[in-house]
N, C-alpha and C positions, 0 to 999 in steps of 0.2 A: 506291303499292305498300305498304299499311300492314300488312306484313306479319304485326306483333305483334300489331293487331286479329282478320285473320281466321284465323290462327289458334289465337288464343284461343277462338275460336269452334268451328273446328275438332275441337281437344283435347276439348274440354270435355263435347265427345258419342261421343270416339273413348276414351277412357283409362279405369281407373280414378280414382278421386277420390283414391288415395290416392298417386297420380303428382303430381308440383307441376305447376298449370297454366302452358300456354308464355305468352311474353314477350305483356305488354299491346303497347298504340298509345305512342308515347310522346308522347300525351295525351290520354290515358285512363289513368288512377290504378287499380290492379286491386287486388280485395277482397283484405283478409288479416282472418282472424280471431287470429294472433296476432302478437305485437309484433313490428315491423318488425325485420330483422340490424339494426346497425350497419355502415354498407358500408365496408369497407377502406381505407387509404389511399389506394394505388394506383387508388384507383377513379373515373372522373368521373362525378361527381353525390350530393347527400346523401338523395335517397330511397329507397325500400325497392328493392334491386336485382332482389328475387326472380325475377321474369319478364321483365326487361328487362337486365340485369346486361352479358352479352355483347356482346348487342345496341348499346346504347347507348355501349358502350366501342369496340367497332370502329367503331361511324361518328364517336367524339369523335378517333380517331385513323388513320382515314381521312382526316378532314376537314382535321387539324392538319397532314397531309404534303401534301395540295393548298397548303396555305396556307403553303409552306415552313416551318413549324415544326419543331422536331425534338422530339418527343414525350420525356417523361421514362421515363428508362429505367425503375423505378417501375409506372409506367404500362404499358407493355409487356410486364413482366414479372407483372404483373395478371393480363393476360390468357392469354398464355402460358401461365400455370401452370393457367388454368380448365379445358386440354385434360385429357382421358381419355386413357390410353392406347392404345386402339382408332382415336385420332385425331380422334373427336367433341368435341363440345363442347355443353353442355345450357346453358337460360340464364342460369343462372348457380350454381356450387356452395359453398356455404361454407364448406364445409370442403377446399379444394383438394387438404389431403393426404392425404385419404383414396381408396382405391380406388376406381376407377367400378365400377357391377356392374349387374345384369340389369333393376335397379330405378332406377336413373341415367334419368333424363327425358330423356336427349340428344335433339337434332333437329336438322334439315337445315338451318333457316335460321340458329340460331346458330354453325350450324359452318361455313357458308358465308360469311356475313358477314367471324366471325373470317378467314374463308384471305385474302379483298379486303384486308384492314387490313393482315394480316402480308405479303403479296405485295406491296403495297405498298410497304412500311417497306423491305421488303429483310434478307436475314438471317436468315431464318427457314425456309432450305427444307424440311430435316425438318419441321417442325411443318405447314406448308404441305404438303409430300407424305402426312403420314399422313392430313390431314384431306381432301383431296382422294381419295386410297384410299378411304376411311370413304364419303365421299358416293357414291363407284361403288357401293363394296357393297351400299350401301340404295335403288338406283335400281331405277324398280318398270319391268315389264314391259314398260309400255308407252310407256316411256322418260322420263318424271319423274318429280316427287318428291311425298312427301307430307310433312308438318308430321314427321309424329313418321314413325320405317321400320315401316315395313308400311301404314300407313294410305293412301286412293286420293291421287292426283297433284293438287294443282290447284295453278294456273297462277302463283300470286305462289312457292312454295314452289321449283319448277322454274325458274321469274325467278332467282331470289338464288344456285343455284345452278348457274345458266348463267355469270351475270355471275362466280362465283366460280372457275369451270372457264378462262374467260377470264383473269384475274387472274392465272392460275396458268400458265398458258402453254398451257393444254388444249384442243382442238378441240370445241368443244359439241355441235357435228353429228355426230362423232365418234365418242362418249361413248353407246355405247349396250348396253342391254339386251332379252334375246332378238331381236336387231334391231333395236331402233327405239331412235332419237333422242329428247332433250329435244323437238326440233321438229315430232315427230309425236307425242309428247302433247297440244304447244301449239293443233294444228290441233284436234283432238277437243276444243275447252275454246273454240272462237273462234268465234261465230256470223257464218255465210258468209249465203249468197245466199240461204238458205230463210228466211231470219229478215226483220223487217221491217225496210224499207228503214232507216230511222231510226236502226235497231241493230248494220246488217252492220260487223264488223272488231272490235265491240267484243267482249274477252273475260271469259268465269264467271269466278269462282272454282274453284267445279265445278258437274255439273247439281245439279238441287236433287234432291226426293224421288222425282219423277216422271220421271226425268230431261231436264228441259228444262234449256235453257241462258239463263241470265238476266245481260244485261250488267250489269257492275259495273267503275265506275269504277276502283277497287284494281287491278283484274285487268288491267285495260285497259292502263294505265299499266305495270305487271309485264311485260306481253306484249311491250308496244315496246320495254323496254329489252333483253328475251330474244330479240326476233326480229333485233336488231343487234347482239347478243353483247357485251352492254354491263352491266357493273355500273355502282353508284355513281358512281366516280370517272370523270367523262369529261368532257375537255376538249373544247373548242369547232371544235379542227381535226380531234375526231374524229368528226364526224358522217358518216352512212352516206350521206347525200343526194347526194356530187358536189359538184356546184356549192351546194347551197341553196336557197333564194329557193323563192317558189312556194308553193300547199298542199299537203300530202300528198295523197295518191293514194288513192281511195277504192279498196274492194275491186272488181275485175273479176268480174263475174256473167255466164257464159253454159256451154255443154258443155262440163263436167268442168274449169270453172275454179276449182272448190273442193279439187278432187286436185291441181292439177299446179300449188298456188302455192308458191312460194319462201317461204322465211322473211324475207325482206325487202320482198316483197309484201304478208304478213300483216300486218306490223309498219308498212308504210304505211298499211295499212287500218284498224287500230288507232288511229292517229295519226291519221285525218281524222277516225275518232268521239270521239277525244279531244279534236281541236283546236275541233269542234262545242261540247263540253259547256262546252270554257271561254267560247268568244265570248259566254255567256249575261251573265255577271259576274264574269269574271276566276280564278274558283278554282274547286277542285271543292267538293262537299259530302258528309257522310256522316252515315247518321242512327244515334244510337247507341240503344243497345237501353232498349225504353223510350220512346222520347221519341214524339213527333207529328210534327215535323218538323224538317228535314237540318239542318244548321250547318254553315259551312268547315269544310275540313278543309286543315288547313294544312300536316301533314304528307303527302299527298296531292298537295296542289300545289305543293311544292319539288319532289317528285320525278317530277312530269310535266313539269317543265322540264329535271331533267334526261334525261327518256326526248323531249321532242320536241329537243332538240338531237343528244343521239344520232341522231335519226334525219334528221338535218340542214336540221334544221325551228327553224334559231333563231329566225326573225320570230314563230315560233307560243307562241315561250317567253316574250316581250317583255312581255305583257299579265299572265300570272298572276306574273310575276317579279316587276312595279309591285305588285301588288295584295300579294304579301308583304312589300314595303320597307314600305308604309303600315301594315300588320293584322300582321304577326307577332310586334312588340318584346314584347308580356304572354306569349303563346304559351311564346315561345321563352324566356324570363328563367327564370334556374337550371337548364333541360333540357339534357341535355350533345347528346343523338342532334336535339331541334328544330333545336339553333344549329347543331350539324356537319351536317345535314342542309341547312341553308340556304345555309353555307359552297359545299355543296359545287353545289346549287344557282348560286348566284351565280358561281362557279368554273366552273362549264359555262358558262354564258351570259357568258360574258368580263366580267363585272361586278365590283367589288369588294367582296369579303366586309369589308374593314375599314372601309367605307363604303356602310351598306347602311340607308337609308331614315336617317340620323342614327347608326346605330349600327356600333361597332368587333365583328363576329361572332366575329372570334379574338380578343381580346382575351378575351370573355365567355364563348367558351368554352374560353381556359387556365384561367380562374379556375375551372372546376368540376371540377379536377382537378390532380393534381401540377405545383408549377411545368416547365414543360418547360425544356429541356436548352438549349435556342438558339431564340431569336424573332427574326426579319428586323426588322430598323428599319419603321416604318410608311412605306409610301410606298414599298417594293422588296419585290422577291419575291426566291427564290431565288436564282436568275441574276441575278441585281443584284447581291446580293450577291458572287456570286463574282466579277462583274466588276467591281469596287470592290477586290475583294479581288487579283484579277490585275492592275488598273492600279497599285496600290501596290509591288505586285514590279516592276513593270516600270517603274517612276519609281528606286525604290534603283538597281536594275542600272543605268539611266543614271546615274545618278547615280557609282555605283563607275565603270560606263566614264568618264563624264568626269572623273572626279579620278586615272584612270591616266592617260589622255591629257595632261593639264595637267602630273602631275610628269612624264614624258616627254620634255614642251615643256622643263619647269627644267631637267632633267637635259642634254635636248642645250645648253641655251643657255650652263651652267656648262662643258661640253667645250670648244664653241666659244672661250668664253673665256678657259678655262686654255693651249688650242693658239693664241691671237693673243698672248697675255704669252710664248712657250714661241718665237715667230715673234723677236718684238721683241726677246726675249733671246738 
């Protein structure tokens, strides 16, 4: 779901030029012709923020709260301030104290991101309910979203901000405009039964010119995570599957079985063309503009592991999960959103992020941003911590019990004694 790629693409034939283009891939380096900000303190990462700024910070602080970290306040307060007071949030602004206005770039997926991070974290509901508000008001007709408000819906865009409606405590199916759901956008973007066999489940982006619908990998992966109401953050007992085990479920083709599917059927169906394109060699690929032919994409396939575990498909996660322990350590070195991506990656699929192919993933990725507030001993998570922390209470308290009981014992055994001298006298 490389979100920042397609819609860069997106943007770039939807805006004027004198709107800042939306967030790159975060790896893919996007053009500036003038000198890079200087990014903030509070900020993780030292490259140029401009189109990834957001972005990048909610999954380095997504990632930190999976990994029991407790993010530097710093850090939080980063981003926090990046909102508009309308509740959006653009990818990222320089000037934070200045007023948002008509001409503010805000979009759907930096402001959705942000709500996952802060819903998270906990603590933030205001900030969390305006930006959730903001994302109703710009939901398009046909019940999802587009990159920037007004522009048509495609499918990673209404992804980010399903999984963010989720996070937030909101019913995604719910959530609609002039009638219809995020999930009857997702179906109009999802090539069903007319499409070739090879292709069914997987989903556009959007149609292209002509309006057909052409699978893409990004979308695909967006779809699974949206058709089980799943952002980022998802852990490994929260897959949608039941039991697990097994391959996903191709899509079912026969009368009117392209109307009357569930969003959970889609999103199976999704998931057997996804789980296809990996058995090839372990990851997906993407070819960037320009080039002749695909290359990994490695942010791609962190996060089809975590869309086939959501869809409780962890045996489907196992292969491209291998394949980033071995290939992602250059990738991922200095990236704050690569390493929180893989984090959260390796966090789904019950693996350890601080042991991931030889490398410490939190470790690498506190260092690309404010020292955080509290890091778990290597080797505990959260809950370990606390229970470490509640056997040490509960060692004193015996302890105070047994040293009341002892003077007790002195106390009666000095009566005793005074009443046998008090006898004999």
């Amino acid at each position: 779901m490389n979100v920042r790629r397609t819609a860069a693409a997106l943007a770039a034939s939807a805006v004027l030029s004198a709107l800042a283009a939306p967030a790159a891939s975060a790896d893919t380096a996007a053009p500036s012709s003038s000198p890079a900000p200087k990014p903030p303190s509070g900020l993780h990462g030292t490259k140029d923020p401009s189109y990834d700024g957001v972005w990048r910070q909610s999954i380095a602080l997504l990632a930190q709260d999976t990994a029991g970290v407790t993010p530097a306040a710093e850090a939080v307060d980063w981003l926090t301030g990046q909102q508009c007071s309308s509740g959006a949030f653009a990818a990222y602004r320089a000037d934070a104290g200045a007023e948002c206005d008509a001409k503010t770039p805000v979009d759907s997926n930096a402001t959705a991101v942000a709500v996952q991070a802060l819903a998270a974290l906990g603590g933030h509901t205001g900030e969390v309910r305006k930006a959730v508000g903001w994302l109703k008001s710009v939901q398009n007709e046909d019940g999802g979203w587009g990159y920037l408000p007004g522009t048509p819906s495609d499918t990673n865009s209404t992804s980010v901000v399903v999984g963010a409606l989720a996070a937030a405590g909101e019913k995604p199916g719910a959530t609609r405009a002039d009638g219809k759901s995020p999930y009857d956008a997702l179906a109009e973007l999802q090539l069903g039964c007319d499409a070739d066999a090879g292709d069914r489940g997987a989903y556009a982006f959007q149609p292209d010119k002509k309006g057909r619908l052409l699978a893409n990998a990004d979308a695909t992966v967006a779809g699974v995570l949206a058709g089980h109401g799943k952002g980022l953050a998802v852990t490994p007992a929260a897959g949608d599957g039941g039991e697990g085990g097994g391959a996903p479920e191709p899509l079912e083709c026969g009368s009117g079985a392209d109307a009357g599917r569930t969003p959970e059927e889609a999103a199976s169906g999704a998931a057997a063309y996804l789980t296809g394109l990996l058995e090839k060699d372990g990851h997906l690929t993407s070819l960037a503009p320009g080039a002749d032919e695909p290359v990994p994409d490695h942010s791609n396939t962190a996060e089809a592991v975590i869309a086939l575990v959501a869809a409780g498909r962890p045996e489907a996660a196992e292969a491209p999960l291998a394949w980033l322990e071995k290939n992602s350590a250059e990738w991922a070195a200095d990236n704050p959103a690569g390493l929180g991506t893989l984090v959260l990656a390796a966090h789904a699929a019950g693996g350890d992020p601080r042991s991931f192919g030889g490398t410490d993933l939190v470790k690498e990725l506190n260092a690309t941003g404010p020292e955080p507030e509290s890091v778990p001993a290597a080797g505990a998570d959260a809950s370990e911590e606390g229970e470490k922390s509640g056997s040490g209470d509960v060692s004193v308290l015996w302890w105070i019990l047994g040293a009341g009981v002892l003077a007790g014992l002195v106390a009666g055994a000095v009566l005793m004694l005074t009443a046998g001298r008090r006898k004999r006298s």
